[in-house]
C-alpha positions as CSV (number, residue, x, y, z in Angstrom):
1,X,9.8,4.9,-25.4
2,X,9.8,8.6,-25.2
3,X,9.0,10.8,-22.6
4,X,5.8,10.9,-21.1
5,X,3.7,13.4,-22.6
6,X,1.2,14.2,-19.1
7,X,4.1,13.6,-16.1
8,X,3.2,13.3,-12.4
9,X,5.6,15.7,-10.9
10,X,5.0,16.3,-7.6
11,X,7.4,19.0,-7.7
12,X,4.8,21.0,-9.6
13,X,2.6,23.8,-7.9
14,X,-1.2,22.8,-8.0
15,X,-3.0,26.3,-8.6
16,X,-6.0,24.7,-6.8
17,X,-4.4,22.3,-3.7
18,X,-6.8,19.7,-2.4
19,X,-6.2,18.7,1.6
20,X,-6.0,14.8,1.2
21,X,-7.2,15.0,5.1
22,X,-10.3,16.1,3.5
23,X,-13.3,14.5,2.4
24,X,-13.7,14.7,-1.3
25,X,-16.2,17.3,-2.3
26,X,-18.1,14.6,-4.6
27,X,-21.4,14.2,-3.0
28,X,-21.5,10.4,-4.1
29,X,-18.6,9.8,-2.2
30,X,-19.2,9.2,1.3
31,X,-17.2,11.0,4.0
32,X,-15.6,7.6,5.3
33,X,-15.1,3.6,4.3
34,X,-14.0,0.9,5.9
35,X,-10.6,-0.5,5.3
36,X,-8.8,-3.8,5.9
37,X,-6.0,-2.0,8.3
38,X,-2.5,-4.3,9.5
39,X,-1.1,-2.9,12.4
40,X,2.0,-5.5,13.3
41,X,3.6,-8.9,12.0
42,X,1.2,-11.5,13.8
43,X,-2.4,-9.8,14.1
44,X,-5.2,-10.2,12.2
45,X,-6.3,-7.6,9.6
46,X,-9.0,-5.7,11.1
47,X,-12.1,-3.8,9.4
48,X,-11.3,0.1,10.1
49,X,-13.0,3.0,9.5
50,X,-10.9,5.8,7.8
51,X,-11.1,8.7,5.9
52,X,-12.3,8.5,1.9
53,X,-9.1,9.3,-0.1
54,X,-9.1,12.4,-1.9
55,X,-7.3,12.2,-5.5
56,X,-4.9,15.0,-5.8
57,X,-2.8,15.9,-8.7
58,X,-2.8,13.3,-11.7
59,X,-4.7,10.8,-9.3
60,X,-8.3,9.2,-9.6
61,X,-10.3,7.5,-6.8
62,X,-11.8,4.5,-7.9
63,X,-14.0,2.1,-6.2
64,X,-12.9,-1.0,-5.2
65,X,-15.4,-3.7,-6.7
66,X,-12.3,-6.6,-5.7
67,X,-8.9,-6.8,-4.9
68,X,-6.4,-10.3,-5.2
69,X,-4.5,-12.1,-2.8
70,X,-1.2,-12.2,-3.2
71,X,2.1,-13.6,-1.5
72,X,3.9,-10.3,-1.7
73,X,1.2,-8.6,0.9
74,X,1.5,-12.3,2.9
75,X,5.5,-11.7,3.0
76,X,4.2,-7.8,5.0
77,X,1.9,-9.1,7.1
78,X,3.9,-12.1,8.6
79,X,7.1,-9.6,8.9
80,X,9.2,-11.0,5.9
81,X,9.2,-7.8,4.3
82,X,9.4,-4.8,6.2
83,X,7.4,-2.1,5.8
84,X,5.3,1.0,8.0
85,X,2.6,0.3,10.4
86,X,-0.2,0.5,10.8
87,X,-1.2,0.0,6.6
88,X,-3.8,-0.9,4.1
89,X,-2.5,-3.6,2.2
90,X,-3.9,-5.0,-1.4
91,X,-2.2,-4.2,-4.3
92,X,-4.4,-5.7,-7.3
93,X,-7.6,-4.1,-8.0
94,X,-10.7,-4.0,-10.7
95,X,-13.2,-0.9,-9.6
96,X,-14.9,2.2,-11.2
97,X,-13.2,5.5,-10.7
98,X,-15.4,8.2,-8.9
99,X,-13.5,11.0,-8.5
100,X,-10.9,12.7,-11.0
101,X,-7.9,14.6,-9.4
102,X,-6.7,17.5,-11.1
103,X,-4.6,16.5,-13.9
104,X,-6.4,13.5,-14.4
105,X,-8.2,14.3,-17.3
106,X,-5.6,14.4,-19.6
107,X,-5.4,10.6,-19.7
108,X,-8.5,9.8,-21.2
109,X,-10.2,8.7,-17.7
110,X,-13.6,9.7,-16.4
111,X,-15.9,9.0,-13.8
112,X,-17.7,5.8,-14.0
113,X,-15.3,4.0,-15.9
114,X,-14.3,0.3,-14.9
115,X,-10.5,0.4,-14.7
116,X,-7.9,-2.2,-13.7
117,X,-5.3,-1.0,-11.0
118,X,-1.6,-2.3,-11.5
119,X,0.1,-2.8,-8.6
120,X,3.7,-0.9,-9.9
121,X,2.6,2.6,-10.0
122,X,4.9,4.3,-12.2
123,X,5.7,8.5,-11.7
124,X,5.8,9.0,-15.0
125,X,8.7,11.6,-15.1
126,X,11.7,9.8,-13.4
127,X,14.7,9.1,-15.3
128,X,13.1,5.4,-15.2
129,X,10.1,6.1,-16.5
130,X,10.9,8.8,-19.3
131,X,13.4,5.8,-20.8
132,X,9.8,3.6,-21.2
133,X,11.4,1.3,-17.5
134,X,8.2,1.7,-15.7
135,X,9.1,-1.4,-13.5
136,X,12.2,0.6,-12.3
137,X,10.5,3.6,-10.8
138,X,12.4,5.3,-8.2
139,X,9.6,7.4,-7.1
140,X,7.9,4.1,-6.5
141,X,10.1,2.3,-5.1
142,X,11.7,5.1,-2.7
143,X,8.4,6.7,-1.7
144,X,5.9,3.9,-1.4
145,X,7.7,0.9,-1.4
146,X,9.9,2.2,1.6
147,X,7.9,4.3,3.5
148,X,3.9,3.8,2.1
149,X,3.9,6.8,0.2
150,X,2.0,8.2,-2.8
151,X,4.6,10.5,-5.0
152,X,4.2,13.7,-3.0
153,X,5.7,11.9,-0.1
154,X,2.1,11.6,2.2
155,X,-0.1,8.9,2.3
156,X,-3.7,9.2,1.1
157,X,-4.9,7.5,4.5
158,X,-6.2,8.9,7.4
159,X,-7.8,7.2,10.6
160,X,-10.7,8.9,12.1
161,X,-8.6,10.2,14.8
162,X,-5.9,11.9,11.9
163,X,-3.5,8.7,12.6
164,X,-1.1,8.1,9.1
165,X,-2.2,5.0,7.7
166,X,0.3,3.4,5.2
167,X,-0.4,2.6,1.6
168,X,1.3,-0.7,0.1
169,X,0.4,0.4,-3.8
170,X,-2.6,1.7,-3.6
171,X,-3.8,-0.2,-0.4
172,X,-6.4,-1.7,-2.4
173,X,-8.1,-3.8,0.2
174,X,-10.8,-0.6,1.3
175,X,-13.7,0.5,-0.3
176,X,-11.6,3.5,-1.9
177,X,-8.3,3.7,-2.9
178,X,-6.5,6.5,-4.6
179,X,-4.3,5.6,-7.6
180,X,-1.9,7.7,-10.0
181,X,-3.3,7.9,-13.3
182,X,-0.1,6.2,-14.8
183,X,-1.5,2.9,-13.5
184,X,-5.5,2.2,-13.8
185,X,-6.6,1.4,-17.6
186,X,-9.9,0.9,-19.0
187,X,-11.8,-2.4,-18.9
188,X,-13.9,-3.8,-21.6
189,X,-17.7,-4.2,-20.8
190,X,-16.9,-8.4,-21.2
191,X,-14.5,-8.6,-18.8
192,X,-16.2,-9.6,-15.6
193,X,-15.2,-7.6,-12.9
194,X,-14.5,-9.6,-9.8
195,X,-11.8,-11.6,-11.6
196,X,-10.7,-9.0,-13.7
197,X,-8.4,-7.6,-10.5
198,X,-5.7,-10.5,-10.8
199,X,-4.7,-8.5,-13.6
200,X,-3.0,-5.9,-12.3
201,X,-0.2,-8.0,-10.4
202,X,-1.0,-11.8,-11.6
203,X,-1.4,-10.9,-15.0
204,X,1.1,-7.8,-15.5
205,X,3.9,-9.7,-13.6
206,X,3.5,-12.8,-15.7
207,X,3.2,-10.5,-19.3
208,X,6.1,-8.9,-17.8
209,X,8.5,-12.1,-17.5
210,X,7.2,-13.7,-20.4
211,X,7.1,-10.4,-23.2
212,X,9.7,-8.4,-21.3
213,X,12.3,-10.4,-19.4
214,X,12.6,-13.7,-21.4
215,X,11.4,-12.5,-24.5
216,X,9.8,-16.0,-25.4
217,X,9.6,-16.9,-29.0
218,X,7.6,-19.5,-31.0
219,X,9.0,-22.6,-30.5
220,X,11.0,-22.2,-27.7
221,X,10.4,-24.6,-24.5
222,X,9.3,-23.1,-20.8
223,X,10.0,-24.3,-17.5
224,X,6.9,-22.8,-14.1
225,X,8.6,-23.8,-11.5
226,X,5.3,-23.1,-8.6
227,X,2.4,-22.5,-10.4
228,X,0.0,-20.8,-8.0
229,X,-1.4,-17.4,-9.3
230,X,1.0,-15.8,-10.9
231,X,2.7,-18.9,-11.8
232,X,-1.0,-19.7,-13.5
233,X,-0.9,-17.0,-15.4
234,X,3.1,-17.4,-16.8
235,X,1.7,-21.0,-18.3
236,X,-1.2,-19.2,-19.9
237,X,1.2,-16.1,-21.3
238,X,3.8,-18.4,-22.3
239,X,1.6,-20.6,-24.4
240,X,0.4,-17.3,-26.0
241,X,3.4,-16.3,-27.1
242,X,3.8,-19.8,-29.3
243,X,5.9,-21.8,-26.4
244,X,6.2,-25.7,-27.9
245,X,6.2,-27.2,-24.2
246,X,5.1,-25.8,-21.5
247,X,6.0,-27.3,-18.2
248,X,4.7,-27.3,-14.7
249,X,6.4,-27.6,-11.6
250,X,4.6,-27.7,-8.6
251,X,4.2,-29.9,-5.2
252,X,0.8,-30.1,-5.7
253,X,-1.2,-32.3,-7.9
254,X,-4.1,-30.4,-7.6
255,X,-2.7,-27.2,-8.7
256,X,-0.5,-28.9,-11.3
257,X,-3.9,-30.4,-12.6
258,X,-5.3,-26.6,-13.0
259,X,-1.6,-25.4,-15.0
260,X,-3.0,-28.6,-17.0
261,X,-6.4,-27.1,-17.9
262,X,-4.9,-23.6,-18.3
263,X,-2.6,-25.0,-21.4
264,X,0.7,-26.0,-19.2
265,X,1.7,-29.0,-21.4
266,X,3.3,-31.2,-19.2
267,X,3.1,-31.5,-15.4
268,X,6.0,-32.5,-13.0
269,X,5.3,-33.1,-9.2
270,X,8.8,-32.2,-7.8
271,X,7.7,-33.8,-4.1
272,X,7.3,-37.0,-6.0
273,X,9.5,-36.9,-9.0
274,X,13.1,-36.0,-9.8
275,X,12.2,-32.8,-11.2
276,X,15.4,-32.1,-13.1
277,X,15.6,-35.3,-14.5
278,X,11.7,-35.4,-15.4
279,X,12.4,-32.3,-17.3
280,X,14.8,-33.7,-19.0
281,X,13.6,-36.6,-20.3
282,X,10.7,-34.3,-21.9
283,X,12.9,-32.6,-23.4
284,X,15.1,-35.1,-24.8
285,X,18.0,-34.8,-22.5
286,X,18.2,-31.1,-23.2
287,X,16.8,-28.9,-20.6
288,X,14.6,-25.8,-21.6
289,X,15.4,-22.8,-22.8
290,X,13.3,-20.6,-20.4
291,X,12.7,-21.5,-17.3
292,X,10.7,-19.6,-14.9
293,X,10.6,-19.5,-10.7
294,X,7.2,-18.0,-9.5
295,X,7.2,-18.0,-5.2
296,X,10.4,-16.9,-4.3
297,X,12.6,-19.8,-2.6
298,X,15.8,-21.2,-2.7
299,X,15.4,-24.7,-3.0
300,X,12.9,-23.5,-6.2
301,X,15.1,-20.8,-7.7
302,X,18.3,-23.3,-7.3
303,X,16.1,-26.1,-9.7
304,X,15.2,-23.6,-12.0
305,X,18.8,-23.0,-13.1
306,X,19.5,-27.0,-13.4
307,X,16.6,-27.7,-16.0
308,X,18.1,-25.1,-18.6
309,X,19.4,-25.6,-21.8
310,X,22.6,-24.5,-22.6
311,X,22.1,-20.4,-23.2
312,X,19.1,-21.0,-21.6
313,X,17.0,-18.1,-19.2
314,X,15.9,-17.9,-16.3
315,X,13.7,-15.7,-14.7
316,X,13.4,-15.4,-11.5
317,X,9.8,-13.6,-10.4
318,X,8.7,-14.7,-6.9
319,X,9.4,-12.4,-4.3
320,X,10.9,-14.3,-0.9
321,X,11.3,-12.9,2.2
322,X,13.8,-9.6,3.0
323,X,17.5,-11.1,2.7
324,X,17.1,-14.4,0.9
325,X,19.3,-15.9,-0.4
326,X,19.5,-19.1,-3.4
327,X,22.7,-21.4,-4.6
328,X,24.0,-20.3,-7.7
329,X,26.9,-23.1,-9.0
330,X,29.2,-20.7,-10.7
331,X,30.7,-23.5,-13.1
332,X,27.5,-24.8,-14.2
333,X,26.6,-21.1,-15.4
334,X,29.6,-20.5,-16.8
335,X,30.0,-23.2,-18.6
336,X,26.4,-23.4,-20.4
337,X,26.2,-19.7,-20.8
338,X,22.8,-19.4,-18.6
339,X,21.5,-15.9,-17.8
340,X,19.5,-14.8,-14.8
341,X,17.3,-11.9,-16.3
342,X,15.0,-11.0,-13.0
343,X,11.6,-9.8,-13.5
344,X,9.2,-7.6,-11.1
345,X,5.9,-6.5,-12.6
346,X,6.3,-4.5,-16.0
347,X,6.0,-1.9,-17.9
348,X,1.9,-0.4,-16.9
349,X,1.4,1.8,-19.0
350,X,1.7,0.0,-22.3
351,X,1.8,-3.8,-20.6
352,X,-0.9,-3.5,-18.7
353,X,-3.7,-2.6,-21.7
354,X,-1.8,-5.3,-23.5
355,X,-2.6,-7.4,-20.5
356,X,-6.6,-6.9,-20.5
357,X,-6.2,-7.1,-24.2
358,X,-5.4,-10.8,-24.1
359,X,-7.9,-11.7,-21.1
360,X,-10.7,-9.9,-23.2
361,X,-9.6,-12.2,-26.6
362,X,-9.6,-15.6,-24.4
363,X,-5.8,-15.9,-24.4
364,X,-5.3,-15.1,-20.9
365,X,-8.4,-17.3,-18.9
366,X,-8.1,-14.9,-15.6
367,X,-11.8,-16.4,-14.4
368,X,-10.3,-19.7,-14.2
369,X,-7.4,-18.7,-12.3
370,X,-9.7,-17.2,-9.9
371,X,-10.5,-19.9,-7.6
372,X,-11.3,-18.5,-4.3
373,X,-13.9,-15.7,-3.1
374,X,-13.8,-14.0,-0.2
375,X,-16.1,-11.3,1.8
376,X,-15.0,-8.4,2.5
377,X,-15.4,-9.5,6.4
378,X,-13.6,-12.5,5.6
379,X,-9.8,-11.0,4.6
380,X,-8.3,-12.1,7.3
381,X,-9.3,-16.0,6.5
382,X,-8.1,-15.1,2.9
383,X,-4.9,-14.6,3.7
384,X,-4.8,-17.6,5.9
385,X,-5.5,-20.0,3.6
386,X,-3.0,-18.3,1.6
387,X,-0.1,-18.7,4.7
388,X,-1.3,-22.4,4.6
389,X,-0.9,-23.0,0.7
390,X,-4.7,-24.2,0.4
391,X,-5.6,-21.9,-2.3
392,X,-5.2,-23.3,-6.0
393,X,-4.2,-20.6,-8.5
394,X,-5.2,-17.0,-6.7
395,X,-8.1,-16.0,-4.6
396,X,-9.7,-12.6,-4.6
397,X,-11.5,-10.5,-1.9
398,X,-14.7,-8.8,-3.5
399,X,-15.5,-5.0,-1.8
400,X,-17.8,-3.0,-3.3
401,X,-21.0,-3.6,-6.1
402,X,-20.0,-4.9,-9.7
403,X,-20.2,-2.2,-12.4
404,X,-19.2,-1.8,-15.8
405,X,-18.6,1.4,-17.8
């Protein structure tokens, strides 16, 4: 992929600076929103007032009509992953952009149009991201990933008081949240809006490992080993890119039953069944030649190496907690040729459209994945019946009105 032609560079000098401790000038932006705020491992997320974010250069301010709920924010707010306090959390979004930053423009964006937000928020101008590697972005990862950061190296988020409230993405779970331009696109008037946010991390993640990481081609077979929402979504891209068998792994029966409906072609219940062996025999004693691990554990990503093939894949996409570690037997690799090709989100700029492309054809059924809504006032529950594994593909927190542009 070449260069990008319209680069965030923070680096630049903005002829006409905008103070993100300001209000935006907008008059159909109010001065303040509320915002789901975490402020330690252990306590509840708490309905805060802060400042409206003000888009700055190459940024747009869009308003949150619903953002999912996702184990990666779980692994923050129970201390598995460390990161600044106090934050905004929330890190897939569907909204309508209100506000253009300067810059902004350039990409095609206005106000009042629906966008999806992608969790992986590429620069746009790091040696990453000119080389097409969106998912590698060091201005990402070192700047908002580590400290909460947008690319300037601030934060968007201000308490009422001036306190520095962190960002995890684009701390999607408030009425407002500021975004780069590099990682909303445009949604189609069909898409329905309150579902439509699982596809900026549940949808872009699975595209990722499928199209990107794996590579999947007609015929081959697929292992999801934990199908919950992203792992929902891997069955559904897998069987669009022509996988023969598609096969569910999962503890649950009820959310096996869903990767059922969603196209998975065969379930395996690995509480109840020999899950290797099960595989096995559906695969006539062969193994499959992708197999993929969607929750981040040991005991998972350790049984998604034993189903492969020999040359088989695996991809490895759930995040566990900071330090985990997995079993890798070094003869059994060896010996069958397996690769580990690791996967985290993809490449937004072109993966994402190509995302919203398949949920707007009927390939990718993101309203059934969504299983679970949640008030804005209920967040806190959300995530709970997340921790407690109640939730059958991915739930979603609705914030602001539904609108289409």
């Amino acid at each position: 992929m070449s260069a990008d032609p319209n680069p965030v560079d923070p680096t630049t000098t903005d002829p006409n600076p905008v103070d993100p401790t300001t209000t935006d000038p907008n008059p159909t932006v109010p001065p303040t929103m509320r915002a789901a705020v975490w402020r330690g491992a252990g306590r509840p997320l708490t309905l805060e007032e802060l400042h409206t974010p003000v888009p700055q250069q190459d940024e747009v301010l869009v308003r949150v009509t619903a953002c999912g709920v996702c184990h990666s924010d779980l692994h923050v707010l129970d201390g598995a992953i460390p990161f600044p306090q106090p934050a905004v959390l929330g890190h897939e979004i569907s909204g309508t952009i209100t506000a253009l930053g300067p810059g902004a423009e350039r990409r095609g964006l206005t106000v009042g149009r629906s966008v999806s937000g992608a969790f992986l928020m590429p620069c746009g101008w790091c040696t990453h991201c000119v080389a097409g590697r969106d998912d590698l972005c060091s201005e990402f990862f070192g700047k908002n990933r580590l400290a909460g950061q947008l690319f300037d190296g601030t934060s968007r988020l201000r308490g009422l008081d001036g306190e520095t409230v962190a960002m995890y993405s684009m701390g999607g779970l408030a009425e407002y949240a500021v975004l780069p331009a590099t990682s909303v696109a445009p949604l189609p008037p069909e898409l329905e809006m309150v579902s439509a946010a699982i596809l900026g991390c549940a949808g872009l993640t699975a595209y990722g490992a499928v199209r990107r990481a794996a590579d999947v081609r007609p015929g081959e077979t697929v292992a999801v080993v934990a199908v919950g929402g992203v792992g929902s979504n891997l069955v559904q891209v897998a069987a669009a890119f022509g996988a023969s068998q598609v096969i569910a792994v999962d503890i649950d029966d009820e959310k096996l039953a869903a990767a059922g409906r969603l196209g998975a072609t065969h379930t395996v219940n690995s509480l109840t069944t020999d899950a290797r062996q099960a595989v096995l025999d559906l695969t006539g004693g062969r193994g499959v030649d992708v197999a993929f691990e969607a929750v981040g554990g040991p005991r998972t990503f350790e049984l998604a190496l034993q189903v492969l093939a020999p040359g088989g894949r695996m991809v490895p996409v759930g995040l566990g907690a900071a330090g985990e570690t997995a079993p890798v037997e070094i003869n059994l690799m060896v010996r069958r040729s397996l690769r580990i090709i690791a996967n985290y989100g993809a490449r937004t700029r072109t993966d994402l459209p190509a995302v919203i492309e398949l949920a707007a054809s009927g390939a990718l059924r993101y309203r059934d994945v969504v299983t679970r809504t949640y008030g804005f006032e209920e967040v806190d529950e959300a995530y709970g019946a997340l921790r407690a594994g109640t939730i059958t593909g991915r739930a979603v927190v609705t914030i602001g009105e539904m609108s289409q542009g």
